[in-house]
C-alpha positions in Angstrom: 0.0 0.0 0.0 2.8 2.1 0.6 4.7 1.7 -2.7 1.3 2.8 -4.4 0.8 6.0 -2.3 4.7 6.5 -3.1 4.3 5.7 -6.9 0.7 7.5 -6.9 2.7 10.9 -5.4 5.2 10.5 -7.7 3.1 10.1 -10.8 0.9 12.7 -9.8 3.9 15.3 -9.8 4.8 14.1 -13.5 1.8 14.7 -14.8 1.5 17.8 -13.4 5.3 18.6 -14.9 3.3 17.7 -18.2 0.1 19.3 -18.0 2.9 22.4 -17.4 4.7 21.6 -20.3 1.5 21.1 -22.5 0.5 24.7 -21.4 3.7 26.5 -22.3 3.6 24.1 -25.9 -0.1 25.5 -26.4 0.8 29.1 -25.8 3.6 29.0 -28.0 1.7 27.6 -30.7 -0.6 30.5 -30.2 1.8 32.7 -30.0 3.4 31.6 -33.6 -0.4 31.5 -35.0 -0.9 35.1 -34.3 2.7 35.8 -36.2 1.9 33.6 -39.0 -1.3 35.1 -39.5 0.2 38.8 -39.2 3.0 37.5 -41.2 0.8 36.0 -44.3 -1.8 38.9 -44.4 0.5 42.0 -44.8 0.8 42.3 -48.2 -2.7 42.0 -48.8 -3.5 45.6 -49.7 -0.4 46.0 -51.3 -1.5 43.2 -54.0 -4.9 44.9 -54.1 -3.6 48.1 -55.0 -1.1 47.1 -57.2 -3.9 45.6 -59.3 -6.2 48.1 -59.3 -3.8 50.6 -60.3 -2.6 48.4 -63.1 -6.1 47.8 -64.0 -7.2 51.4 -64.1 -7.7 52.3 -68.0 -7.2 56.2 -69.0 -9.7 58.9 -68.1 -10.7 56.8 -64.9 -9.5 57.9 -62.0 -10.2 56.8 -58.1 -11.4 58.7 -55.2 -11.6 56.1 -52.6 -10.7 52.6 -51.5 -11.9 51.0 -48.2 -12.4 47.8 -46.6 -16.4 47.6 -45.4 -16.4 43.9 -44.6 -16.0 43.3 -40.9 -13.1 41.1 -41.1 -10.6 43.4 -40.1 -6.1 42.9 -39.6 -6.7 43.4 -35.8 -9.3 40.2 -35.6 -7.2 37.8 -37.5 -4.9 36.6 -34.9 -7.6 36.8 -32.0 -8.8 32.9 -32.7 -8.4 30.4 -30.3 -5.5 27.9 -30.7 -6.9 24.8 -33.2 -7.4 21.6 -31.9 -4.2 19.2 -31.5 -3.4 17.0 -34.2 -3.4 16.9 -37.8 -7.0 18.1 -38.2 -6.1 21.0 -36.0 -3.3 22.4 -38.5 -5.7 21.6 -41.2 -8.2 23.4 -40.0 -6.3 26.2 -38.6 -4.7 26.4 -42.5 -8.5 26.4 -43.7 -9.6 29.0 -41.3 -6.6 31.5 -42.1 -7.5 31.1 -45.9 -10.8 31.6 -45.2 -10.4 34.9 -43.5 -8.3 36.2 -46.6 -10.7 34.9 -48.8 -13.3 37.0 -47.0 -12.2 40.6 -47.0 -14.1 42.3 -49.3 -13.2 46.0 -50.4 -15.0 49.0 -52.6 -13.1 50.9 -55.0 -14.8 54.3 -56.1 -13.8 56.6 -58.9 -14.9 58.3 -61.5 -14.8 58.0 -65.0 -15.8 59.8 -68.7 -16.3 56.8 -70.2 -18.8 54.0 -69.7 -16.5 51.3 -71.8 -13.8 52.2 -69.6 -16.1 51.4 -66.5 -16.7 47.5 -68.0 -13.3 47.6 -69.2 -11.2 48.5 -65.4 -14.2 45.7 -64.0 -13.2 42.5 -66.9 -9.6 43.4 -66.0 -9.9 43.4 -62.3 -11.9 40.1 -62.6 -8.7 38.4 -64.4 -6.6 39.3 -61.2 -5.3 36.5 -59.6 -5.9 38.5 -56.6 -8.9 39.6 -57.0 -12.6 37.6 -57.4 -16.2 38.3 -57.3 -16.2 41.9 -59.4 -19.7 43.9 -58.5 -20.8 47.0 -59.7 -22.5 48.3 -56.7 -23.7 51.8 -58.7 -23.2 54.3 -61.1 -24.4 58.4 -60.6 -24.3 60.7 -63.4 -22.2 64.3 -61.6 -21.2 67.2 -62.4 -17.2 67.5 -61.7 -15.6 71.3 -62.8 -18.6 72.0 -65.1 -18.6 68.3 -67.4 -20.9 65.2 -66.7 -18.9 62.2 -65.3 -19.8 58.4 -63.8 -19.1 58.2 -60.2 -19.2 54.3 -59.9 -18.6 51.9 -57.2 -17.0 48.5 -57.7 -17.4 46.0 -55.1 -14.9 43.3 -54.6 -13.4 40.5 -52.9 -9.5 39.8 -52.1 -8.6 36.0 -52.8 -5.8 34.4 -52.0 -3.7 33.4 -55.7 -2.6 30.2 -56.2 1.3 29.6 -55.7 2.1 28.7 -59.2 1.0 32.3 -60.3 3.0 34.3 -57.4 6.6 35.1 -58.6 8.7 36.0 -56.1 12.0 37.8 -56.5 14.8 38.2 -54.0 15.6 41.3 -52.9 19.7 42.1 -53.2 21.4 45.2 -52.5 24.8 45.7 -53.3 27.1 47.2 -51.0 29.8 49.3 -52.0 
């Protein structure tokens, strides 16, 4: 009886040395979640804008972009650690494309041509970062005494495939 009390005390303090361990494992893996999330979603706009910009045809020109969905840079790395295991990292994967594949945006500008409208929207649409092309509206104004389109374009931000990202290194020579 006494050698099972013994081994009984014994056991109990290793399990609570793993339990401890298992804590600190489970916050690091937060912790490396939260980076990687930061880490894969900060050149989101950047793409976004590069495309935009690229895909902007002549005598069109932008007077806002803004993010209205309520997925947001500050709630990405607030989710709870995934479950342990392989399904955990898969679903942890699933869940961190998911939010990119969720942040919608609106692009406003205006325009003196109507074909340039449909043409700036086909171009976006081939994007590799960018999906789901609305035209939210259209408004006939008056801008320094001529009739323009004021449209809005609402869109989604996906995340491209990696056989279409290139990716260069970045070198700078020292002298």
């Amino acid at each position: 009886e006494q050698k099972a009390v013994q081994d009984s005390t014994r056991y109990a303090a290793v399990l609570r040395e793993k339990e401890k361990a298992e804590s600190q494992r489970d916050s690091v893996v937060h912790q490396l979640e939260i980076i990687r999330s930061i880490d894969n979603n900060r050149f989101v706009w950047p793409h976004i804008m590069d495309e935009v910009s690229r895909s902007l045809p002549p005598y069109t020109w932008l007077t806002s972009m803004s993010q209205p969905s309520s997925v947001s840079a500050g709630t990405r790395g607030t989710r709870k650690p995934a479950a342990k295991g392989k399904k955990g990292k898969a679903a942890a994967a699933a869940d961190s494309s998911s939010l990119n594949q969720t942040m919608k945006f609106r692009v406003v500008g205006n325009t003196v041509d109507i074909q340039a409208l449909t043409r700036f929207m086909r171009v976006l649409e081939t994007s590799a970062f960018i999906e789901n092309v609305q035209l939210a509206g259209t408004v006939v104004v008056m801008e320094q005494g001529k009739e323009v389109t004021q449209f809005s374009i609402d869109a989604q931000y996906q995340q491209p495939d990696s056989a279409s990202i290139r990716t260069i290194p970045l070198a700078l020579s020292v002298r």
